[in-house]
Backbone as JSON, one array per atom type, in Angstrom:
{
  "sequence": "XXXXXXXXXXXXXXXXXXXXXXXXXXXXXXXXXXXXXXXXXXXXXXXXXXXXXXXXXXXXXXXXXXXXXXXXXXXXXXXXXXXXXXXXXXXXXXXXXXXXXXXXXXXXXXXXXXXXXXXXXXXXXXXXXXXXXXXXXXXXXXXXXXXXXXXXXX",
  "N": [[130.42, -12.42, 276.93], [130.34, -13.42, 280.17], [129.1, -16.83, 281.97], [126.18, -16.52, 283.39], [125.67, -13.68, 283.61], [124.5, -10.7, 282.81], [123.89, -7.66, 281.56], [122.86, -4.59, 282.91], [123.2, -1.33, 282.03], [124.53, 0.25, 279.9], [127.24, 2.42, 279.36], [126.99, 4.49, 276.68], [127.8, 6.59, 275.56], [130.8, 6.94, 276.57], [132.54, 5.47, 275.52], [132.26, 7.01, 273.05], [133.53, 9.49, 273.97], [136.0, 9.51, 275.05], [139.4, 8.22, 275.73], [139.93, 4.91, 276.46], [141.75, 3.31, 279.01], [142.2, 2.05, 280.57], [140.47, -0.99, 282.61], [138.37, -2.29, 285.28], [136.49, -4.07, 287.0], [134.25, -3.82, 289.41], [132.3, -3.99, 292.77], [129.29, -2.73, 294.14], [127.64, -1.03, 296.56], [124.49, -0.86, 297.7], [121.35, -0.1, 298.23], [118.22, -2.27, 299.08], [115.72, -1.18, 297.28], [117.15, 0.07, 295.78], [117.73, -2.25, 294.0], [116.19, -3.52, 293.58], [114.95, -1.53, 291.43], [116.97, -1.49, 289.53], [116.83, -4.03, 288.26], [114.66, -3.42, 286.59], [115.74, -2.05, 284.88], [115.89, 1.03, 285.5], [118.29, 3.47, 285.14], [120.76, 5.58, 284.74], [123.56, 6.04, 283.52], [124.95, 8.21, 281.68], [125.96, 10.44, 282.97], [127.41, 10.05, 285.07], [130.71, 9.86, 286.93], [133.21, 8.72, 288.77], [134.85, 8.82, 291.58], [137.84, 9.16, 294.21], [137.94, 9.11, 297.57], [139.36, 9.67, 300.73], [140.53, 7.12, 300.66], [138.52, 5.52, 299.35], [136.13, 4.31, 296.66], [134.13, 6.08, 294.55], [131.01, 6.23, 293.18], [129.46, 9.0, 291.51], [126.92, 10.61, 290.43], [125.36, 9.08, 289.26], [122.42, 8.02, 288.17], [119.78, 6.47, 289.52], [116.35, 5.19, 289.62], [113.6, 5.89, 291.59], [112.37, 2.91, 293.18], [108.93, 1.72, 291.54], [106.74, 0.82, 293.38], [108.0, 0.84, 295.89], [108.21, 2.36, 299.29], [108.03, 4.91, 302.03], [110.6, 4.66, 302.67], [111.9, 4.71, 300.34], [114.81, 4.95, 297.79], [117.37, 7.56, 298.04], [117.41, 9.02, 294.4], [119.94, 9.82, 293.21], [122.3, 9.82, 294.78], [125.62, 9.61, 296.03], [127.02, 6.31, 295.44], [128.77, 3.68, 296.61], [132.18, 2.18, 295.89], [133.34, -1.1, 295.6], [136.16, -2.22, 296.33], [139.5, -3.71, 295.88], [142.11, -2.3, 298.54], [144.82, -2.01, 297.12], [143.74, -1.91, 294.38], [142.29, 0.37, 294.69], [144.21, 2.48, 295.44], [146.03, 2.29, 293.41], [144.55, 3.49, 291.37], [144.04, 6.03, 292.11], [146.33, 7.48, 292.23], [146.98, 7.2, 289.26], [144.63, 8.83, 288.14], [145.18, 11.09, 289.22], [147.34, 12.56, 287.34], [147.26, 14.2, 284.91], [144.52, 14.9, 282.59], [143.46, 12.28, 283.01], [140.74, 10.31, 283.9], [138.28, 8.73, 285.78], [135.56, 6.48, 285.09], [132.05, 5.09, 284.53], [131.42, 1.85, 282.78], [129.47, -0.02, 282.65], [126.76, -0.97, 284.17], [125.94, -3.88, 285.49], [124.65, -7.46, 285.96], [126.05, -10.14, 287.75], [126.15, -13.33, 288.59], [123.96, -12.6, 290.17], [124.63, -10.66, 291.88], [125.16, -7.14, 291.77], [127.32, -5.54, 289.57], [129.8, -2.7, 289.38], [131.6, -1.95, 286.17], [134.38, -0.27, 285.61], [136.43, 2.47, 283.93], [139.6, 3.71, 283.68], [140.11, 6.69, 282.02], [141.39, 9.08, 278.78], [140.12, 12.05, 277.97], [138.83, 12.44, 274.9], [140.09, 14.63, 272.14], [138.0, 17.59, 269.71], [138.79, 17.06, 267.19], [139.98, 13.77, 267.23], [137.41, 12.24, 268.13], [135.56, 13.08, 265.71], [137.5, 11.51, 263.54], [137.67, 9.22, 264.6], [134.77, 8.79, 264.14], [134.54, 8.85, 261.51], [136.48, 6.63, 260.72], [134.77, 4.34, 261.91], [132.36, 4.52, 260.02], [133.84, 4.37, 257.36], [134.52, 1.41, 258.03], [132.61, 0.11, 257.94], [131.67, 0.05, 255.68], [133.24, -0.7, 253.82], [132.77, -3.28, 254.63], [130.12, -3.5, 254.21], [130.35, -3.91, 251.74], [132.11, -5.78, 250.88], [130.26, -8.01, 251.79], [128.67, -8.44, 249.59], [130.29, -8.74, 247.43], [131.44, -11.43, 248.35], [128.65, -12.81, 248.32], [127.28, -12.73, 245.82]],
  "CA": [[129.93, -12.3, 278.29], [130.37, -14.49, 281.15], [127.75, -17.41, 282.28], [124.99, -15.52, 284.63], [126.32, -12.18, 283.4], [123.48, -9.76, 282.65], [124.48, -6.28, 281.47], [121.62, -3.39, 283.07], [122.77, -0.38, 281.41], [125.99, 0.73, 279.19], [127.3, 4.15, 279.08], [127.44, 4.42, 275.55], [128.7, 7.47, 275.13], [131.86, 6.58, 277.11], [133.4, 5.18, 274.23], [132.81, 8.6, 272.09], [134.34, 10.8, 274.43], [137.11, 8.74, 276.1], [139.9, 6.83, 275.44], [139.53, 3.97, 277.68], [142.99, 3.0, 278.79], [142.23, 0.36, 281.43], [138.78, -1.42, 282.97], [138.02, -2.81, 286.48], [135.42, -4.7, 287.57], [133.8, -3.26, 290.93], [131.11, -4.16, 293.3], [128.72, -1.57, 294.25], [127.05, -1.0, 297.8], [122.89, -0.32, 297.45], [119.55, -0.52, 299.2], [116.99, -3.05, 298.51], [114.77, -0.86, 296.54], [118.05, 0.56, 294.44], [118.33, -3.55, 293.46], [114.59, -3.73, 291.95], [115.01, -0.66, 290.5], [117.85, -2.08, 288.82], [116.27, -4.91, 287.73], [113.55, -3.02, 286.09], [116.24, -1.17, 284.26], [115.48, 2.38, 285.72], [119.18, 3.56, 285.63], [121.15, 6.42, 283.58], [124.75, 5.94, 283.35], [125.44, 9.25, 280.81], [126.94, 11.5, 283.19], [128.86, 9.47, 286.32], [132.01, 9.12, 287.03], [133.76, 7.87, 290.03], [136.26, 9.65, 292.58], [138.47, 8.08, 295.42], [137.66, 10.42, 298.55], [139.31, 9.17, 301.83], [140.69, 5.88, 300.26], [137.33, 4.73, 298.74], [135.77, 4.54, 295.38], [132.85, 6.12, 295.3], [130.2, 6.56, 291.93], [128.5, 10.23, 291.81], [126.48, 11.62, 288.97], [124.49, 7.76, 288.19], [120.78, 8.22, 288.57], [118.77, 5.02, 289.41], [114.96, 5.89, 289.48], [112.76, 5.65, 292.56], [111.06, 1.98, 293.03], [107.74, 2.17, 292.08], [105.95, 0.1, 294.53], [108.6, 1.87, 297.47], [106.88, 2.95, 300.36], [108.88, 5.89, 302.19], [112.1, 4.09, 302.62], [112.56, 5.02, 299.18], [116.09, 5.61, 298.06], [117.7, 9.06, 297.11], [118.07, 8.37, 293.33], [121.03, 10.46, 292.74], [122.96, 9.69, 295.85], [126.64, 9.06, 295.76], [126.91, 5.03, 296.32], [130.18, 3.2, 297.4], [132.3, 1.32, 295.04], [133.78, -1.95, 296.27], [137.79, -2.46, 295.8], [140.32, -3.98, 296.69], [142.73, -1.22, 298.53], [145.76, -1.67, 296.33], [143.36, -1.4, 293.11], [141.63, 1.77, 294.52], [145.18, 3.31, 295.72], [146.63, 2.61, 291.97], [143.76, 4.09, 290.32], [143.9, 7.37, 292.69], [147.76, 7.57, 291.52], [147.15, 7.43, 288.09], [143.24, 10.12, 288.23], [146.04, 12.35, 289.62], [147.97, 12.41, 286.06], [146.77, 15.39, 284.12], [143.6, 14.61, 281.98], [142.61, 11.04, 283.31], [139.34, 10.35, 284.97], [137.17, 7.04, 286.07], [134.02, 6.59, 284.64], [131.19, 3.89, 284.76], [131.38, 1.8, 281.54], [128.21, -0.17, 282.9], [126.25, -2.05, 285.35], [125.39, -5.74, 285.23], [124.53, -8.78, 287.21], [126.98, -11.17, 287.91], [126.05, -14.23, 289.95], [123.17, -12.53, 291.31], [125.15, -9.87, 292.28], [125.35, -6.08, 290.7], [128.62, -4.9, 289.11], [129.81, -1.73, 288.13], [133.03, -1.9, 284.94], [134.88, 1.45, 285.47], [137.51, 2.67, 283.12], [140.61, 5.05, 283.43], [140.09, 6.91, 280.91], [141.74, 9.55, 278.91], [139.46, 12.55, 277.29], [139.39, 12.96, 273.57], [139.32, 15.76, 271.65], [137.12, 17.21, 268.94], [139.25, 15.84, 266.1], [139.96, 13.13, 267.4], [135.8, 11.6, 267.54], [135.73, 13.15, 264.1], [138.52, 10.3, 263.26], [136.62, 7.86, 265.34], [133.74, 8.25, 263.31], [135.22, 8.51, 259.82], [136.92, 5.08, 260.6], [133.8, 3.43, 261.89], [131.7, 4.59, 258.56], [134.22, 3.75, 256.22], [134.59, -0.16, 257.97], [131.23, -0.23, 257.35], [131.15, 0.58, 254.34], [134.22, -1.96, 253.56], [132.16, -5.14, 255.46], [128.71, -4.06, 252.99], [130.96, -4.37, 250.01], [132.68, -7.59, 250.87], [129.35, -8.96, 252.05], [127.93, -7.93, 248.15], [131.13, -9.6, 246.49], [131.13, -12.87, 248.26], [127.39, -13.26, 248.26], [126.54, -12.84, 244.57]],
  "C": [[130.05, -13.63, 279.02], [128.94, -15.44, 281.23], [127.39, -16.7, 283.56], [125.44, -14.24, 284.54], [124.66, -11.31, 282.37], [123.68, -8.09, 282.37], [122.54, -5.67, 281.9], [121.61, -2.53, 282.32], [124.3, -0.08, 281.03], [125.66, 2.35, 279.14], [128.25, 3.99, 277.59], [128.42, 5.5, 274.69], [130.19, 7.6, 275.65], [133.0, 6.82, 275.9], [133.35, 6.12, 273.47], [133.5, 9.77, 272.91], [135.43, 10.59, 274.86], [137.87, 8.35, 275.41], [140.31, 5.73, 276.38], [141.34, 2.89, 277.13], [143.12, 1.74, 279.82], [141.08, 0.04, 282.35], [139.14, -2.16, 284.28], [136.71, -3.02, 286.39], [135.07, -4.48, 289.29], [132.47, -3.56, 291.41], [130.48, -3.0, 293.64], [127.81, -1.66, 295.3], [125.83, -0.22, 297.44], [122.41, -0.99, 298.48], [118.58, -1.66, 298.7], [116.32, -2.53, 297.31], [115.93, -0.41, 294.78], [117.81, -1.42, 293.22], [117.42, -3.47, 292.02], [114.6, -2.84, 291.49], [115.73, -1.03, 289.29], [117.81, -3.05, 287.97], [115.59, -4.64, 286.41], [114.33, -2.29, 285.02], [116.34, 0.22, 283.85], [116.9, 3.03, 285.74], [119.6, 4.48, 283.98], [122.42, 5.88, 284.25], [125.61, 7.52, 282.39], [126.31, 10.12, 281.69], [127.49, 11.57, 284.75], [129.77, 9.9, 285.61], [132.14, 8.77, 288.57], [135.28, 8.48, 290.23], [136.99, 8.52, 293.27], [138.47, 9.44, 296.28], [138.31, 9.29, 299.45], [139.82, 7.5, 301.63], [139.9, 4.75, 300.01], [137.07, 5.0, 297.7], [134.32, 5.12, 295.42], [131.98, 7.04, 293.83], [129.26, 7.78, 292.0], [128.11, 10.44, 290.35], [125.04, 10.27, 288.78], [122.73, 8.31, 289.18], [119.79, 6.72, 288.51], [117.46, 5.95, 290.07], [114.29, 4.95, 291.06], [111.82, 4.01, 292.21], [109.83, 2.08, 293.17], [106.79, 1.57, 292.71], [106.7, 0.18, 295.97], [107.67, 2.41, 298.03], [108.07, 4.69, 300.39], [110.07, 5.87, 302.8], [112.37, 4.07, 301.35], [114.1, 5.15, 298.99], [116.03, 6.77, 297.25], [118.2, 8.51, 295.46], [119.05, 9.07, 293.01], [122.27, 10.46, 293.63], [124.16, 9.03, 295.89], [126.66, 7.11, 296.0], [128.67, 4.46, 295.83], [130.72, 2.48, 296.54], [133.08, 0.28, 295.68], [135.1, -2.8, 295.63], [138.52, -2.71, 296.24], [141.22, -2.52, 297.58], [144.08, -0.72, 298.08], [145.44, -1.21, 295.09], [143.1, 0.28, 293.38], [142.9, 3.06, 294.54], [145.98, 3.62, 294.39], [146.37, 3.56, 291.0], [143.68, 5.83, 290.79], [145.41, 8.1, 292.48], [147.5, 8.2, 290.51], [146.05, 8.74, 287.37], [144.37, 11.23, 288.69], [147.28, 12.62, 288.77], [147.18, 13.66, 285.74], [145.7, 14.37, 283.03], [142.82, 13.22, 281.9], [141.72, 11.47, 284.4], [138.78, 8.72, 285.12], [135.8, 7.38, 285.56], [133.27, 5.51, 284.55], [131.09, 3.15, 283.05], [129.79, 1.05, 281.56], [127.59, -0.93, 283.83], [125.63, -3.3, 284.86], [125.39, -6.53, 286.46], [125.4, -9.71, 286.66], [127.07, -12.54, 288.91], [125.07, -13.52, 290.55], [123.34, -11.0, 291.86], [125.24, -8.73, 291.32], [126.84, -5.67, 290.78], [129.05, -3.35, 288.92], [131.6, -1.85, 287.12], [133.09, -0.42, 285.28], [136.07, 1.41, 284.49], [138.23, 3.85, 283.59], [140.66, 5.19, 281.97], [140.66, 8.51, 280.41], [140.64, 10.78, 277.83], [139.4, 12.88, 275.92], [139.16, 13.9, 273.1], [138.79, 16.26, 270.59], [137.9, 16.29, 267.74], [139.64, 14.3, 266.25], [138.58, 12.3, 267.55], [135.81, 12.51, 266.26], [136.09, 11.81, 263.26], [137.74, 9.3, 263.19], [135.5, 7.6, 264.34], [133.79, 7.7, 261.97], [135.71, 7.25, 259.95], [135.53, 4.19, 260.8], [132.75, 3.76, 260.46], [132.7, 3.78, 257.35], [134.7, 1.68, 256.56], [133.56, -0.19, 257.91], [130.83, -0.26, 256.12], [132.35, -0.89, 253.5], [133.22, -3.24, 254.08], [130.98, -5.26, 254.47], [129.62, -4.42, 252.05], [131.54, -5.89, 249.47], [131.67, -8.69, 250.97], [128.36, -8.81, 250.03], [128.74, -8.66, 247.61], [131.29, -10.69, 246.83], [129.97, -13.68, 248.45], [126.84, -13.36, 246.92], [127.44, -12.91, 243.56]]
}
């Protein structure tokens, strides 16, 4: 991680359903109250993604939670919010979402300088055997790293 880099919230399941074929770094347009919410770490990530409507980026599905010391300038917590891109990145990425079985998705939000991020990925969907795979490899390097840590420790 970067210096002043702060991750809020990872979408963890990303990585089991996806195959994440290329990452951007995007700013993200909010309200005051979305910020401290944000802060507070009120925020789902499980079931965004991110369109391009009208030659914008724009994050639907993420749920940040009502601030609770908001009066009634609250924000809508489920409310599409704006993603912030250059317009050759967003025009590339609306190219390539228009491929058969790619999509954008939020990998996670963080502070950066102060500032909130969101990481998106083009990504391509996997299917069941394939996380099957996924897993069977991550168990058995696990299982390889205890054994090595057993034979050059004793």
């Amino acid at each position: 991680m970067a210096e002043g880099e702060r991750t809020i919230a990872s979408n963890r399941k990303a990585r089991h359903e996806y195959h994440i074929l290329e990452r951007l770094e995007t700013g993200i347009a909010l309200t005051g109250t979305e910020v401290k919410s944000l802060r507070a770490g009120k925020v789902a990530l499980r079931e965004a993604y991110a369109q391009e409507r009208g030659g914008e980026l724009w994050l639907v599905g993420a749920t940040i939670e009502p601030y609770e010391q908001g009066n009634r300038a609250n924000h809508e917590p489920t409310r599409d919010r704006k993603l912030l891109a250059h317009k050759h990145e967003i025009e590339e990425l609306a190219s390539r979402v228009a491929e058969k079985g790619l999509t954008l998705i939020p990998l996670r939000l963080y502070f950066k300088d102060g500032r909130v991020k969101a990481e998106i990925a083009l990504a391509r969907g996997k299917e069941g055997i394939d996380k099957r795979r996924a897993l069977a490899d991550r168990d058995v390097r696990r299982e390889i790293d205890r054994e090595m840590k057993t034979r050059f420790r004793g």
